[in-house]
N, CA, C and O atoms as a Tripos MOL2 file, in Angstrom:
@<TRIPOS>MOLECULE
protein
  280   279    70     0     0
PROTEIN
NO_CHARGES

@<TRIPOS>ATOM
      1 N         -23.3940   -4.5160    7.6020 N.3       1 UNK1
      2 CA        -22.0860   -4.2950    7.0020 C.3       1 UNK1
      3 C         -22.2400   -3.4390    5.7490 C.2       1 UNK1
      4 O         -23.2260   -3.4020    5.0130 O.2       1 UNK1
      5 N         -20.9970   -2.6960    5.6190 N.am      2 UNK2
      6 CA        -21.8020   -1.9460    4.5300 C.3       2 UNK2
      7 C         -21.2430   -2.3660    3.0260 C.2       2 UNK2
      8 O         -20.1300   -2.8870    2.9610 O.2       2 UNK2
      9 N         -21.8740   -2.1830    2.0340 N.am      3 UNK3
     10 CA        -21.2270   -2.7990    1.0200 C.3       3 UNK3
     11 C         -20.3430   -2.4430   -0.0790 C.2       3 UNK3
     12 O         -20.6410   -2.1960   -1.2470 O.2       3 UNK3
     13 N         -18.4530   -2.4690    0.8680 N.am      4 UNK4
     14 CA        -17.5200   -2.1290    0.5910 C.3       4 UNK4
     15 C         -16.5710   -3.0890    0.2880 C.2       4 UNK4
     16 O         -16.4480   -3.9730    1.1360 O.2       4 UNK4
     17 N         -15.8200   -3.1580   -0.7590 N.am      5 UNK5
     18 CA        -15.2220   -4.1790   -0.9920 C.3       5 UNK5
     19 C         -13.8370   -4.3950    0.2350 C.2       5 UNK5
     20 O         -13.6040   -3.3540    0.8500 O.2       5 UNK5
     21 N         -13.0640   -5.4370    0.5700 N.am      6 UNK6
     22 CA        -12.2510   -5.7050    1.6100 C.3       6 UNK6
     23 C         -11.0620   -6.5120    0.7990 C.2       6 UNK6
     24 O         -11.0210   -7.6060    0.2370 O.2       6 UNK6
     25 N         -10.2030   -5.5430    0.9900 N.am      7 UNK7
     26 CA         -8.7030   -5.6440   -0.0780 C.3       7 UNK7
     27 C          -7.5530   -6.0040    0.5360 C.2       7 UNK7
     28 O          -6.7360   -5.1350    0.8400 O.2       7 UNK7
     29 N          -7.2990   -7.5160    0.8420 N.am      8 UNK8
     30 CA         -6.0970   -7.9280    1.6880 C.3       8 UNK8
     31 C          -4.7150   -8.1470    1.1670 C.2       8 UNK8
     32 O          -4.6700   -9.2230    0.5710 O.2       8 UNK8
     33 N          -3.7540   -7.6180    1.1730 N.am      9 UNK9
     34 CA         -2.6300   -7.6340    0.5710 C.3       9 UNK9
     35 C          -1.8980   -8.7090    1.6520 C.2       9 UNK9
     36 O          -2.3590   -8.7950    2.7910 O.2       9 UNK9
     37 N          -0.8700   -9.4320    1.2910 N.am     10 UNK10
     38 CA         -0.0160  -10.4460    1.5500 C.3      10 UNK10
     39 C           1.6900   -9.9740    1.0840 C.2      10 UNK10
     40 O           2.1830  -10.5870    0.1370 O.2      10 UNK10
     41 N           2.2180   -9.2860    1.5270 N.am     11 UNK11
     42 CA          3.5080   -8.9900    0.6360 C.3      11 UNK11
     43 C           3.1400   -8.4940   -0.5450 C.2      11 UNK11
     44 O           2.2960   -7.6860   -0.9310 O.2      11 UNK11
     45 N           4.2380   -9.3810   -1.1960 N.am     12 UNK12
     46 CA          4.3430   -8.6450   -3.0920 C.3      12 UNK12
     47 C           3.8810  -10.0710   -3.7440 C.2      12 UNK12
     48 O           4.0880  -10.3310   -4.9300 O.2      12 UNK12
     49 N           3.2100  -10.9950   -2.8100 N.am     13 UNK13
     50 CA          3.2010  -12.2930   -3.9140 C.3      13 UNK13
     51 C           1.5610  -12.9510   -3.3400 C.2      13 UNK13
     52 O           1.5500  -14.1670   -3.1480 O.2      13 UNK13
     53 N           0.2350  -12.1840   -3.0780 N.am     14 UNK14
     54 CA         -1.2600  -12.1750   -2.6660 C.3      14 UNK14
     55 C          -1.7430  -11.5500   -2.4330 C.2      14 UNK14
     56 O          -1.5820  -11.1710   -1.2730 O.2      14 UNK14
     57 N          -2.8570  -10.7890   -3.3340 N.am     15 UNK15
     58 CA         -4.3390  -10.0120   -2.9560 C.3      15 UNK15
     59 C          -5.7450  -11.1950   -2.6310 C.2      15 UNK15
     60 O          -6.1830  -12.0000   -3.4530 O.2      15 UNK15
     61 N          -6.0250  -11.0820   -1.8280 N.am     16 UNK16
     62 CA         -7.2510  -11.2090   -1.3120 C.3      16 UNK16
     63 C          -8.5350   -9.8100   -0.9860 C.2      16 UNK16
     64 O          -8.6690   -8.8920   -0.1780 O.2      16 UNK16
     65 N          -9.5250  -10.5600   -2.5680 N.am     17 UNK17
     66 CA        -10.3300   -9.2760   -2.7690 C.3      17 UNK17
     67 C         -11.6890   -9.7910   -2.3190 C.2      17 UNK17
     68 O         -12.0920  -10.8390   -2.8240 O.2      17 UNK17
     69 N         -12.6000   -9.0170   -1.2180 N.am     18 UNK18
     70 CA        -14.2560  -10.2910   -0.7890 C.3      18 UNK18
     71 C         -14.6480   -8.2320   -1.4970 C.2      18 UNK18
     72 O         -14.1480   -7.1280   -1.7120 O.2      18 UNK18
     73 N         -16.2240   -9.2720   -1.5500 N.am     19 UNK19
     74 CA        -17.3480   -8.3460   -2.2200 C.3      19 UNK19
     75 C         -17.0070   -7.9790   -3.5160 C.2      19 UNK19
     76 O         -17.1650   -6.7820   -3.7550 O.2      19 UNK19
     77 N         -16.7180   -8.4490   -4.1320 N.am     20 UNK20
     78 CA        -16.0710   -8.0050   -5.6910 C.3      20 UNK20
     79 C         -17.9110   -7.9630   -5.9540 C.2      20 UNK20
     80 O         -18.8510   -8.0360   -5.1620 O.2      20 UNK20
     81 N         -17.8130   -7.7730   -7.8230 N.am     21 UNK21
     82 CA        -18.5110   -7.9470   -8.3370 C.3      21 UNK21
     83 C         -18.6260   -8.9240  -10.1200 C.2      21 UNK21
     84 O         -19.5680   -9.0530  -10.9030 O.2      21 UNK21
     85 N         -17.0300   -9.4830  -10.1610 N.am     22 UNK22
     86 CA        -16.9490   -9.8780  -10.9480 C.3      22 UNK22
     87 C         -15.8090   -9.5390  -11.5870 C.2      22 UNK22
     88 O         -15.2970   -8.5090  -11.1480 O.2      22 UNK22
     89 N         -15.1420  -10.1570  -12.6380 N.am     23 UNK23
     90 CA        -13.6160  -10.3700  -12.9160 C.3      23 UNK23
     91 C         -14.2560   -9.3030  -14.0830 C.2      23 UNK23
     92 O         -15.4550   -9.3260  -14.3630 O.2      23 UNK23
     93 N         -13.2830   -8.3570  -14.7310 N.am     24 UNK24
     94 CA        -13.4480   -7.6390  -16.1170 C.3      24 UNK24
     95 C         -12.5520   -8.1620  -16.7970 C.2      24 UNK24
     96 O         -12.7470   -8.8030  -17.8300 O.2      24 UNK24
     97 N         -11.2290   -7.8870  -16.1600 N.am     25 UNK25
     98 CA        -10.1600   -8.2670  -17.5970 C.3      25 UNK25
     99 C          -9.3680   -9.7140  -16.2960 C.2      25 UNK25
    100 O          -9.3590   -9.8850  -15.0770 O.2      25 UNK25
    101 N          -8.8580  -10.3900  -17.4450 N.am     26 UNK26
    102 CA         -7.6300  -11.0460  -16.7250 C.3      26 UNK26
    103 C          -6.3190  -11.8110  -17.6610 C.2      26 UNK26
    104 O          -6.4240  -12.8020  -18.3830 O.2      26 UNK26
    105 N          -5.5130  -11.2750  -17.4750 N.am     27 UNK27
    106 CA         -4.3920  -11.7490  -18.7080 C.3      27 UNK27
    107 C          -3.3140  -12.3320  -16.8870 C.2      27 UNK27
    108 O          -3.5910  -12.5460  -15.7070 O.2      27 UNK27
    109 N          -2.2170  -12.3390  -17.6890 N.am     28 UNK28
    110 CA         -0.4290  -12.6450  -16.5440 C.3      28 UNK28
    111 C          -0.2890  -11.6640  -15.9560 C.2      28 UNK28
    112 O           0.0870  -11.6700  -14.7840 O.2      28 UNK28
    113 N          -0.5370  -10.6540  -16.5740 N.am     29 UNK29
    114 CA         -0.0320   -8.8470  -16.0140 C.3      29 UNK29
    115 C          -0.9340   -8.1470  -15.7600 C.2      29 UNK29
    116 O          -0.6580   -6.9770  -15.4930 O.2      29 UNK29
    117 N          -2.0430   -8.4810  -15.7450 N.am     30 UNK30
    118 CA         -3.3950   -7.5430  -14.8580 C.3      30 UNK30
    119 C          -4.8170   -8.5600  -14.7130 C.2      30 UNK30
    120 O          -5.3990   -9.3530  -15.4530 O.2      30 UNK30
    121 N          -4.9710   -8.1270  -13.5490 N.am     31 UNK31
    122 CA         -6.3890   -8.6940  -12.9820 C.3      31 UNK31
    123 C          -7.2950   -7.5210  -12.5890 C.2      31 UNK31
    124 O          -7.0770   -6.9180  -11.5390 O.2      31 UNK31
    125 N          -8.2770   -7.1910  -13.3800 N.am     32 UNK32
    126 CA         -9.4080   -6.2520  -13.1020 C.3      32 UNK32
    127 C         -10.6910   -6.8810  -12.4950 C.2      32 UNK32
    128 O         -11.2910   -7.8660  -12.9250 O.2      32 UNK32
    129 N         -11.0050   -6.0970  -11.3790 N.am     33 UNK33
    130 CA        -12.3420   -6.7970  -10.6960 C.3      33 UNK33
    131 C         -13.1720   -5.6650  -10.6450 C.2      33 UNK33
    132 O         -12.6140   -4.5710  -10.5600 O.2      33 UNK33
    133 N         -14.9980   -5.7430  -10.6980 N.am     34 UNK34
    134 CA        -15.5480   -4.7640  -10.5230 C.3      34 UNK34
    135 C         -16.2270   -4.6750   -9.1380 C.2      34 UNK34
    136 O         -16.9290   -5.5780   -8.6840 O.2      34 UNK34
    137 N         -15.9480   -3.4540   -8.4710 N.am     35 UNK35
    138 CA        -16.6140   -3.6090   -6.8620 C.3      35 UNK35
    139 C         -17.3300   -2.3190   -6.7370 C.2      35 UNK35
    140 O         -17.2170   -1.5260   -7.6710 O.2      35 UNK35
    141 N         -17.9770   -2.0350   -5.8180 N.am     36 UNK36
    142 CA        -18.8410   -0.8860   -5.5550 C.3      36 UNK36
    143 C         -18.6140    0.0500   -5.9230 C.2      36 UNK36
    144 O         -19.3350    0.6970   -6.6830 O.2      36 UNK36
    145 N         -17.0960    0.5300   -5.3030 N.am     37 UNK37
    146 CA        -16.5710    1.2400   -5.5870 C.3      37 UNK37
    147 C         -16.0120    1.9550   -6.9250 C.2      37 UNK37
    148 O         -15.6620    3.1350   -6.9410 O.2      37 UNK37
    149 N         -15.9790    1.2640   -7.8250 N.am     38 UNK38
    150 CA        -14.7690    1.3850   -8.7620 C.3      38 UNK38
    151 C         -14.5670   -0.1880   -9.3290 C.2      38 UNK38
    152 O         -15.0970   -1.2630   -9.0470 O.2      38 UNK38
    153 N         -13.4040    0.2890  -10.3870 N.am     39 UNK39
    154 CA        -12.9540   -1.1490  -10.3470 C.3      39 UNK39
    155 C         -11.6570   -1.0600   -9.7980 C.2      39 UNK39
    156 O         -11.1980    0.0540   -9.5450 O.2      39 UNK39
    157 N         -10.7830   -2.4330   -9.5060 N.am     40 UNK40
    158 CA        -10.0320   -2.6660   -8.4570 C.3      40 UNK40
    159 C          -9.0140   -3.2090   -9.5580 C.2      40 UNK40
    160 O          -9.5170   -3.9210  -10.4260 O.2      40 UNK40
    161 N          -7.4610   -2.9280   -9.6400 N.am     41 UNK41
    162 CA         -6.4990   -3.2500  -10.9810 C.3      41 UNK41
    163 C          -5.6690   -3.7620  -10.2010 C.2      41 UNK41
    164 O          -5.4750   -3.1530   -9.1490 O.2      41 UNK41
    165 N          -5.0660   -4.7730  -10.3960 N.am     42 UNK42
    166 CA         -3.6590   -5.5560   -9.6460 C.3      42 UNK42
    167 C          -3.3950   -6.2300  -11.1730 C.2      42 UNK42
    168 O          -3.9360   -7.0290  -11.9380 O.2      42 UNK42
    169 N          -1.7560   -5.0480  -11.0700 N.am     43 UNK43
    170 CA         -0.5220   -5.6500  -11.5640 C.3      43 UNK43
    171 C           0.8300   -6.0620  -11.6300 C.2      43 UNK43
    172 O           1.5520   -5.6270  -10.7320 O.2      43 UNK43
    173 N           1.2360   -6.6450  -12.3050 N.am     44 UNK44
    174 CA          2.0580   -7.4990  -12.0370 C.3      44 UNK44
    175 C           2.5470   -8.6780  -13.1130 C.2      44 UNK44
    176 O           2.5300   -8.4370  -14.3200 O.2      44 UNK44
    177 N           3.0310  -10.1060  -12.5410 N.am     45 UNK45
    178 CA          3.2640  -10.4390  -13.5870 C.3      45 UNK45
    179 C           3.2740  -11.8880  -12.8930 C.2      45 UNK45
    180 O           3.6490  -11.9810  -11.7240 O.2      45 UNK45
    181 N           2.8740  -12.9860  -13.5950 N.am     46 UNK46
    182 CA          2.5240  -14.1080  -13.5250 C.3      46 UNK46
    183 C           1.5710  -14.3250  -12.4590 C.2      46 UNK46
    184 O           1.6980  -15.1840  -11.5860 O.2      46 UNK46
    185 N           0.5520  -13.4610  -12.5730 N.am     47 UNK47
    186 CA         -0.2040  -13.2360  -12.3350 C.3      47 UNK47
    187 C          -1.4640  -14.6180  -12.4040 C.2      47 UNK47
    188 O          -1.5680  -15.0950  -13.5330 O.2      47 UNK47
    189 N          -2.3800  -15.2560  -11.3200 N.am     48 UNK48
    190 CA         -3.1700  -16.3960  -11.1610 C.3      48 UNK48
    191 C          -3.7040  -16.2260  -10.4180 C.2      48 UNK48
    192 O          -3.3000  -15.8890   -9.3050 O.2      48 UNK48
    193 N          -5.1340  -16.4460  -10.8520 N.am     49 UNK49
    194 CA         -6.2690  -16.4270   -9.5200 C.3      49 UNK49
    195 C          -6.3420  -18.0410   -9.0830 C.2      49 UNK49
    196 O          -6.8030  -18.9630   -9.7560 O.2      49 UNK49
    197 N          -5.8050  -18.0930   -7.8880 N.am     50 UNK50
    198 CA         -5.9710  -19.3010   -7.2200 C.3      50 UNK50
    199 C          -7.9290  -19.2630   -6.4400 C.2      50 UNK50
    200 O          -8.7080  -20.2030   -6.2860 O.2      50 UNK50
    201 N          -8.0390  -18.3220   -6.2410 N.am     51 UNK51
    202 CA         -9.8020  -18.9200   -5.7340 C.3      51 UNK51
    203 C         -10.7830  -17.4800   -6.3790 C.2      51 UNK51
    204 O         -10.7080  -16.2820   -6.1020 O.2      51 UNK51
    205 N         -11.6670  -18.2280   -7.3160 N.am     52 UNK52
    206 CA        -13.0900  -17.8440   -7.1870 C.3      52 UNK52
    207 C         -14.0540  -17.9710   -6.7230 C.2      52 UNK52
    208 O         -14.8040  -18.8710   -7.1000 O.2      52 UNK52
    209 N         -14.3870  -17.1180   -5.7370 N.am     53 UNK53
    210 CA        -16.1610  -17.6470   -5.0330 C.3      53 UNK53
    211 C         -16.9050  -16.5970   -5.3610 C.2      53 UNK53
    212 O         -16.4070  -15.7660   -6.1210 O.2      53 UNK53
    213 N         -18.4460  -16.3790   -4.7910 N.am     54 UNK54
    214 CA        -18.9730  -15.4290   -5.0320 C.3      54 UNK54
    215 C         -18.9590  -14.3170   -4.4960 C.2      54 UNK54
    216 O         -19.5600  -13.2960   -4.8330 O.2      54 UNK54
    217 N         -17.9860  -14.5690   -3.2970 N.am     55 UNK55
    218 CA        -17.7320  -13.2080   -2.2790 C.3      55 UNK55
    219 C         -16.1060  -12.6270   -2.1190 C.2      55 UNK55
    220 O         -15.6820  -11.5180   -1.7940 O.2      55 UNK55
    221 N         -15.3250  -14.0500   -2.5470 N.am     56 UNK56
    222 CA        -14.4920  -13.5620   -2.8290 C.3      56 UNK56
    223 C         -12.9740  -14.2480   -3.6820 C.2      56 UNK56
    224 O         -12.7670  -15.4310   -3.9530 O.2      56 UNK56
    225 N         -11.9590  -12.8960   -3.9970 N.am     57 UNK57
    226 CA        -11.0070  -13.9470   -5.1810 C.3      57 UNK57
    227 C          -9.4840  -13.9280   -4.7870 C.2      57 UNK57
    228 O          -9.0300  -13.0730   -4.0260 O.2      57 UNK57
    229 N          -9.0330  -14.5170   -5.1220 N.am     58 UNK58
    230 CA         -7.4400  -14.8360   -4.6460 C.3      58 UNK58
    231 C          -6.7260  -14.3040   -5.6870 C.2      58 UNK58
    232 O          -7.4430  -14.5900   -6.6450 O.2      58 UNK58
    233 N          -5.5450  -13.5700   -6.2270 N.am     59 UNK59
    234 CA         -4.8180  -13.2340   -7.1630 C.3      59 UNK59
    235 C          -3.5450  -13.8460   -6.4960 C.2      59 UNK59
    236 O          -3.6250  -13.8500   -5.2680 O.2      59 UNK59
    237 N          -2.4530  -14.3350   -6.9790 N.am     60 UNK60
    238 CA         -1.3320  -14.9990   -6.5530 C.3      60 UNK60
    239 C          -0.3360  -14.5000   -7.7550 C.2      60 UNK60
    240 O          -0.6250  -14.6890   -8.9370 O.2      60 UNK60
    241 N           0.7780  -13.8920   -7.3640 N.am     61 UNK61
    242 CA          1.8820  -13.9610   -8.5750 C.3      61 UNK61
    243 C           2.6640  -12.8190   -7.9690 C.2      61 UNK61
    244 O           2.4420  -12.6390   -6.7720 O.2      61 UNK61
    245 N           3.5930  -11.9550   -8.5860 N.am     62 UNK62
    246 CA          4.3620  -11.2020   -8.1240 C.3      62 UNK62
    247 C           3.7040  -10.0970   -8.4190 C.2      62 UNK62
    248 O           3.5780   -9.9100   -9.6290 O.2      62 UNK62
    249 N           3.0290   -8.9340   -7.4010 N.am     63 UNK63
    250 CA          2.0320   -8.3080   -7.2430 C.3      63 UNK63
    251 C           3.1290   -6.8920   -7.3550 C.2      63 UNK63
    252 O           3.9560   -6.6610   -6.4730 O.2      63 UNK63
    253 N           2.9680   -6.0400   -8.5610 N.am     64 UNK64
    254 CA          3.7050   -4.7160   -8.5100 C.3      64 UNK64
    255 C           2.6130   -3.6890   -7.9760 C.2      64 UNK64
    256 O           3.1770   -2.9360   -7.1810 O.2      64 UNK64
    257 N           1.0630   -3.3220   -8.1270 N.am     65 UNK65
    258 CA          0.3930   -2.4600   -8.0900 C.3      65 UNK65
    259 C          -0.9900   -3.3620   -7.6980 C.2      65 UNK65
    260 O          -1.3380   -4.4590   -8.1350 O.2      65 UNK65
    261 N          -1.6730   -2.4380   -6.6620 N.am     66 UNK66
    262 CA         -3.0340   -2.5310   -6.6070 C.3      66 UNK66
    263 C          -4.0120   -1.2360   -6.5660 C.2      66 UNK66
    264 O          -4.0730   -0.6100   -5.5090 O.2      66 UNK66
    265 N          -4.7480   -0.8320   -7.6370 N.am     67 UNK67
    266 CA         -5.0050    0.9270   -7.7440 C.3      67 UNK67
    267 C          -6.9160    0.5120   -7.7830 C.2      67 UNK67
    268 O          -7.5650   -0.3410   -8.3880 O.2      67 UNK67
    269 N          -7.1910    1.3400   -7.0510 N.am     68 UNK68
    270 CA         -9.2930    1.5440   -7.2560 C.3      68 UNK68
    271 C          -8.7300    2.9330   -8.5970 C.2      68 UNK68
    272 O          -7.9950    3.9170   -8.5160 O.2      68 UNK68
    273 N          -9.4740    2.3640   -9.6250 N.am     69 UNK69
    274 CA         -9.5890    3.0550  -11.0500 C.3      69 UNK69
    275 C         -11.3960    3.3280  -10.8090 C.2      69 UNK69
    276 O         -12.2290    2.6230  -10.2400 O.2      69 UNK69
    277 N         -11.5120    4.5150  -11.4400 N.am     70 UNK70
    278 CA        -13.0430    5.1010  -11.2410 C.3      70 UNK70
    279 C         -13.8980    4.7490  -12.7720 C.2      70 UNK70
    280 O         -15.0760    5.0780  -12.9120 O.2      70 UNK70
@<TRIPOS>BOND
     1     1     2 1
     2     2     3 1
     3     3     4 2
     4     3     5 am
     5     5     6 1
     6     6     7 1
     7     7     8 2
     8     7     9 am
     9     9    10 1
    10    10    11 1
    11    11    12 2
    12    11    13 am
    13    13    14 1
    14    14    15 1
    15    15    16 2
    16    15    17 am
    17    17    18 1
    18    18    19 1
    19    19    20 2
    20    19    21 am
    21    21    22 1
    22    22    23 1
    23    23    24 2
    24    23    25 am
    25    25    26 1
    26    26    27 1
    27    27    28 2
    28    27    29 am
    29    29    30 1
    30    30    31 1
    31    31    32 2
    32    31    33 am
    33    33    34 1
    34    34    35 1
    35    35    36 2
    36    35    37 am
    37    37    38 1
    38    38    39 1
    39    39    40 2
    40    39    41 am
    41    41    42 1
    42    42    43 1
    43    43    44 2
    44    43    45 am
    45    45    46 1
    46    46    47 1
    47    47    48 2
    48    47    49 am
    49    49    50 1
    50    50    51 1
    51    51    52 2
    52    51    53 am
    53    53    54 1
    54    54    55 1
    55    55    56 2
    56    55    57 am
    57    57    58 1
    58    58    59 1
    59    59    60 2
    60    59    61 am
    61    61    62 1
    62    62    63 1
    63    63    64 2
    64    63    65 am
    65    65    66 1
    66    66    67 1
    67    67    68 2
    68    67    69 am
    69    69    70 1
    70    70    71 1
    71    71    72 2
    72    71    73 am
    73    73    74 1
    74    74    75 1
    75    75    76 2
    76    75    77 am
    77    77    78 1
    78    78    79 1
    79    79    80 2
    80    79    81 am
    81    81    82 1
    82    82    83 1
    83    83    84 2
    84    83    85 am
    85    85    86 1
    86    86    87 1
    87    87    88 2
    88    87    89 am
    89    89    90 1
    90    90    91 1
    91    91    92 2
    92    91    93 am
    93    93    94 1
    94    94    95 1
    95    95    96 2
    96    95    97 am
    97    97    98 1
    98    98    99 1
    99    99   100 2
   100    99   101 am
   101   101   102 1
   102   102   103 1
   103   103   104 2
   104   103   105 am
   105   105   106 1
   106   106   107 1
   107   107   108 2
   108   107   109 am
   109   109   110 1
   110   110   111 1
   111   111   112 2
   112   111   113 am
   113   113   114 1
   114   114   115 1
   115   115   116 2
   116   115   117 am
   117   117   118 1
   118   118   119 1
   119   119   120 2
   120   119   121 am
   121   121   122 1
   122   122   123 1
   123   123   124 2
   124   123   125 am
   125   125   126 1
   126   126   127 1
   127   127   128 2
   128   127   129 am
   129   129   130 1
   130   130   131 1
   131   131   132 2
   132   131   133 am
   133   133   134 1
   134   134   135 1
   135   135   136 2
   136   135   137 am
   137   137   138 1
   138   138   139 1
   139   139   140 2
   140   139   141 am
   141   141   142 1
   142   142   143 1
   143   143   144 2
   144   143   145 am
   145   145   146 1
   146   146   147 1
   147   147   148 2
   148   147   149 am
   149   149   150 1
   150   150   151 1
   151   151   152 2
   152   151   153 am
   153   153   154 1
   154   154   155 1
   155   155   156 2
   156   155   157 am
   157   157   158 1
   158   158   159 1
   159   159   160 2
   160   159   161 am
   161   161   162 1
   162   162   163 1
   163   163   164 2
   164   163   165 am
   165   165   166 1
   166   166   167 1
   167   167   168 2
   168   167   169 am
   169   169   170 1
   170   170   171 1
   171   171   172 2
   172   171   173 am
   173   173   174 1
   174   174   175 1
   175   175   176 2
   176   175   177 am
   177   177   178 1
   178   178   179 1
   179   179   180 2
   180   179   181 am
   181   181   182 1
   182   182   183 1
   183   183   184 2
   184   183   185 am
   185   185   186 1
   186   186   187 1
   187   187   188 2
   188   187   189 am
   189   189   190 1
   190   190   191 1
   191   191   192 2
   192   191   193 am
   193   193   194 1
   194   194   195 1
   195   195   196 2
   196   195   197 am
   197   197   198 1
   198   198   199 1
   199   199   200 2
   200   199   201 am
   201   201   202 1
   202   202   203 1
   203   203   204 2
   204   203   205 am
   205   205   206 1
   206   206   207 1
   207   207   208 2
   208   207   209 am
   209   209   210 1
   210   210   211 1
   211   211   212 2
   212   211   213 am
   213   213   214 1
   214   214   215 1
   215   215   216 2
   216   215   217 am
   217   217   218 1
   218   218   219 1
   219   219   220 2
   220   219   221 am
   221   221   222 1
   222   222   223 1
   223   223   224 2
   224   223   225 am
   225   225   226 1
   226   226   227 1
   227   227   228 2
   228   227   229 am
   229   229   230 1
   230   230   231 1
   231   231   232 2
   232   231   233 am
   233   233   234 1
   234   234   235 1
   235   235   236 2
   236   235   237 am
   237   237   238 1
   238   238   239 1
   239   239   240 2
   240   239   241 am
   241   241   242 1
   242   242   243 1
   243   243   244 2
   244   243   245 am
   245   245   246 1
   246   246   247 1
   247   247   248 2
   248   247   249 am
   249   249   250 1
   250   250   251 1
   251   251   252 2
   252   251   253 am
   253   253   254 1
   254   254   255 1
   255   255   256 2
   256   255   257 am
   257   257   258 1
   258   258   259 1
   259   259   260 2
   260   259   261 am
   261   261   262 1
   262   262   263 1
   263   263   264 2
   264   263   265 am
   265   265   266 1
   266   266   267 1
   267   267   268 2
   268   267   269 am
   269   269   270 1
   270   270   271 1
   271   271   272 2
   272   271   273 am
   273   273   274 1
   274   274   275 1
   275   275   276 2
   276   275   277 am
   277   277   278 1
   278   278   279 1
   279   279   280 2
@<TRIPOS>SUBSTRUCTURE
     1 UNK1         2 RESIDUE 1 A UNK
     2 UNK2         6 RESIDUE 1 A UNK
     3 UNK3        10 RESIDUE 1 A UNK
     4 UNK4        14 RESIDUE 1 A UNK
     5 UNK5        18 RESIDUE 1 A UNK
     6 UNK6        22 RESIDUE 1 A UNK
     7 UNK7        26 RESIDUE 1 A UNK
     8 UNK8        30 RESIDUE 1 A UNK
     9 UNK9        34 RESIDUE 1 A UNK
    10 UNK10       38 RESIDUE 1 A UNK
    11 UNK11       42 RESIDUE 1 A UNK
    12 UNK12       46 RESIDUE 1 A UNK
    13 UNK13       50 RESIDUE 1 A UNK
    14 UNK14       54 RESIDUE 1 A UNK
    15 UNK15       58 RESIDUE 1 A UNK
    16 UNK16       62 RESIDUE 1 A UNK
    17 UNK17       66 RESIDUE 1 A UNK
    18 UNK18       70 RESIDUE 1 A UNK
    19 UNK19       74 RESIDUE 1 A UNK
    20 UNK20       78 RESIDUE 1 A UNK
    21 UNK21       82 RESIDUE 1 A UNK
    22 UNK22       86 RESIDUE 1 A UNK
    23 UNK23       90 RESIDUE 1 A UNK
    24 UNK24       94 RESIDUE 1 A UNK
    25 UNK25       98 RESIDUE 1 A UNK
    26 UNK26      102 RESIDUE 1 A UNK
    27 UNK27      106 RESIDUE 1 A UNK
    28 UNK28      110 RESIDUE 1 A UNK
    29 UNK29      114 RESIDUE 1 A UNK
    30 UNK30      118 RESIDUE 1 A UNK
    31 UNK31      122 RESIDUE 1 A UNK
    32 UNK32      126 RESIDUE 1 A UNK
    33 UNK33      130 RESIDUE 1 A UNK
    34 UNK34      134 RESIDUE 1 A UNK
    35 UNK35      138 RESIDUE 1 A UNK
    36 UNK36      142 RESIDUE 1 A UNK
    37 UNK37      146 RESIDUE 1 A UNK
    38 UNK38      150 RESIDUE 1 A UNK
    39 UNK39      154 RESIDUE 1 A UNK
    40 UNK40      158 RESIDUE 1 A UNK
    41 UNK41      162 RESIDUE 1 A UNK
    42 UNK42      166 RESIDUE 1 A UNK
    43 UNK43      170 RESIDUE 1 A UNK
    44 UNK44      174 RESIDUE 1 A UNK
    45 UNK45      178 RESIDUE 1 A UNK
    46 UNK46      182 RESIDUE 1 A UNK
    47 UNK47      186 RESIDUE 1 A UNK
    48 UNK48      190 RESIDUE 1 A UNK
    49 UNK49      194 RESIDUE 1 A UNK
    50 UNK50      198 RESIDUE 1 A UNK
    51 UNK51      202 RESIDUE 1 A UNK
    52 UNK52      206 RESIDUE 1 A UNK
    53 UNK53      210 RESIDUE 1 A UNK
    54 UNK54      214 RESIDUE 1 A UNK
    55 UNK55      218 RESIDUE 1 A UNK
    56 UNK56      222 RESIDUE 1 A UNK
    57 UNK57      226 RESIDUE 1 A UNK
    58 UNK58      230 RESIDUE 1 A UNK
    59 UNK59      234 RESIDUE 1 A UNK
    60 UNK60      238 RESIDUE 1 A UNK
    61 UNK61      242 RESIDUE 1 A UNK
    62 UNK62      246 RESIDUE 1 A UNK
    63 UNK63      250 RESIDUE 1 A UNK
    64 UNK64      254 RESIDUE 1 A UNK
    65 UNK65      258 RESIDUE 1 A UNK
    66 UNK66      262 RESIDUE 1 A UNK
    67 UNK67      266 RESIDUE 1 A UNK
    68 UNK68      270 RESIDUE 1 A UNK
    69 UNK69      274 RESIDUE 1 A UNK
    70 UNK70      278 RESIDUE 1 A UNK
């Protein structure tokens, strides 16, 4: 498999992110993750990570944007 992160959107209210590399920022209105690629920005607003594992993270809240920032 190659090692690319896998970015599941759910509507406007769940990202499901596997292969991350770790949370950078996290406030209500943005969740930054770092992945191979880039880092990975979902915003929004009431914003909650319902699951951390080591492969992968849950963001839950009303999801306006998900952008790969270089």
């Amino acid at each position: 498999m190659l090692d690319l992160p896998k970015v599941v959107l759910v509507g406007d209210v769940q990202v499901l992110i596997e292969n991350h590399r770790g949370i950078m920022v996290y406030t209500p209105e943005l969740v930054k993750v770092s992945t191979t690629i880039g880092d990975l920005a979902v915003a929004g607003t009431d914003l909650v990570l319902k699951n951390i594992l080591p492969d992968e993270i849950m963001v839950e809240g009303r999801i306006k944007s998900v952008i790969f920032t270089g």
